[in-house]
N, C-alpha and C positions, 0 to 999 in steps of 0.2 A: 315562371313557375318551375320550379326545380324537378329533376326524375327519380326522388322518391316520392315527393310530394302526390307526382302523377300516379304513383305505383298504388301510395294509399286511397287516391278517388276509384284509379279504376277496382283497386280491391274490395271497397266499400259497393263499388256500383255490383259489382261479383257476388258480393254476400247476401245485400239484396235480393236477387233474384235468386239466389240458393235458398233464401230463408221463405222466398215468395212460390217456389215451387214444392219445399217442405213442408210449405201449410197447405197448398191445395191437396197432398197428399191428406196432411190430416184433417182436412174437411172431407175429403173422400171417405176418410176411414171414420169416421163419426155418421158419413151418411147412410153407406153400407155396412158397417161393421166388421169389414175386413179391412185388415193392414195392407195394399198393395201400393208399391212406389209405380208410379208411372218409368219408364224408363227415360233416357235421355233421345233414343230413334223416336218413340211415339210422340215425344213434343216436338220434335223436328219436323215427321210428318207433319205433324197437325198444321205447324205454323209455313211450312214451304215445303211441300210434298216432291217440289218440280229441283229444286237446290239440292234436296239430299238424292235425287235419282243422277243429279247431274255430277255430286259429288262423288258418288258409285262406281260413275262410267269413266271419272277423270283416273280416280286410283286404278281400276282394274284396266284399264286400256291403252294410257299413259305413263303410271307409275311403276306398279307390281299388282297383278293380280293379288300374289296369295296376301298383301299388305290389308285387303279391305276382311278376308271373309275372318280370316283368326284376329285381326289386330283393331283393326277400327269399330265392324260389330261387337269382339266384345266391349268398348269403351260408350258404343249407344244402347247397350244391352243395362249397361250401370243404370241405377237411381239417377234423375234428372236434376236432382240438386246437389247430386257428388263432385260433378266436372267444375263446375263455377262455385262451389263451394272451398276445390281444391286449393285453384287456380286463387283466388283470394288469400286462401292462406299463405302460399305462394310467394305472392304479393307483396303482404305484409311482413311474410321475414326478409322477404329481400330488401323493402323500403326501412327495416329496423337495423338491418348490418351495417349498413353506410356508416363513415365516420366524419363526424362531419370538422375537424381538423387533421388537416395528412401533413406530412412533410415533405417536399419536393428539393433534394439538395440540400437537407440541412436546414431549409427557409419552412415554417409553418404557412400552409394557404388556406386561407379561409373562405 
């Protein structure tokens, strides 16, 4: 399997879960009739409360402090289907630039 090929599954698997985290917003918002996105920290808690505490302790202890409070919280402060929505996008330009004949010395390699 080639690595655009792999670029476009994982983008696809990306988009999925963007599009699957966009609808439980709007089942949310059809249940209470308020627009709120979940953020991307609260489904993290949800889903591994003990990874995002230990994810916290590595940046602020081992990296850089001020790395977690300005820079990381705002990216889980985002809508939770912004990051993997991105990142798909991503994806798919990068697995679309490829060319898929180059020249190597004059020789075309296929």
């Amino acid at each position: 399997m080639s690595v655009p090929m792999l670029r476009v599954i994982f983008g696809v698997l990306l988009l999925v879960i963007a599009v699957a985290l966009a609808g439980a917003d709007g089942v949310r918002w059809m249940q209470t009739g308020a627009l709120e996105f979940q953020s991307l920290g609260a489904v993290w808690f949800k889903l591994d409360r003990e990874s995002l505490n230990l994810a916290q302790a590595v940046v602020e202890r081992r990296l850089w402090a001020p790395l977690w409070d300005p820079g990381v919280t705002s990216i889980l402060l985002l809508p939770a289907w912004v990051l993997p929505g991105a990142l798909s996008l991503l994806l798919f330009l990068s697995a679309s630039r490829v060319k898929p004949d180059t020249t190597v010395f004059g020789k075309i390699v296929k």
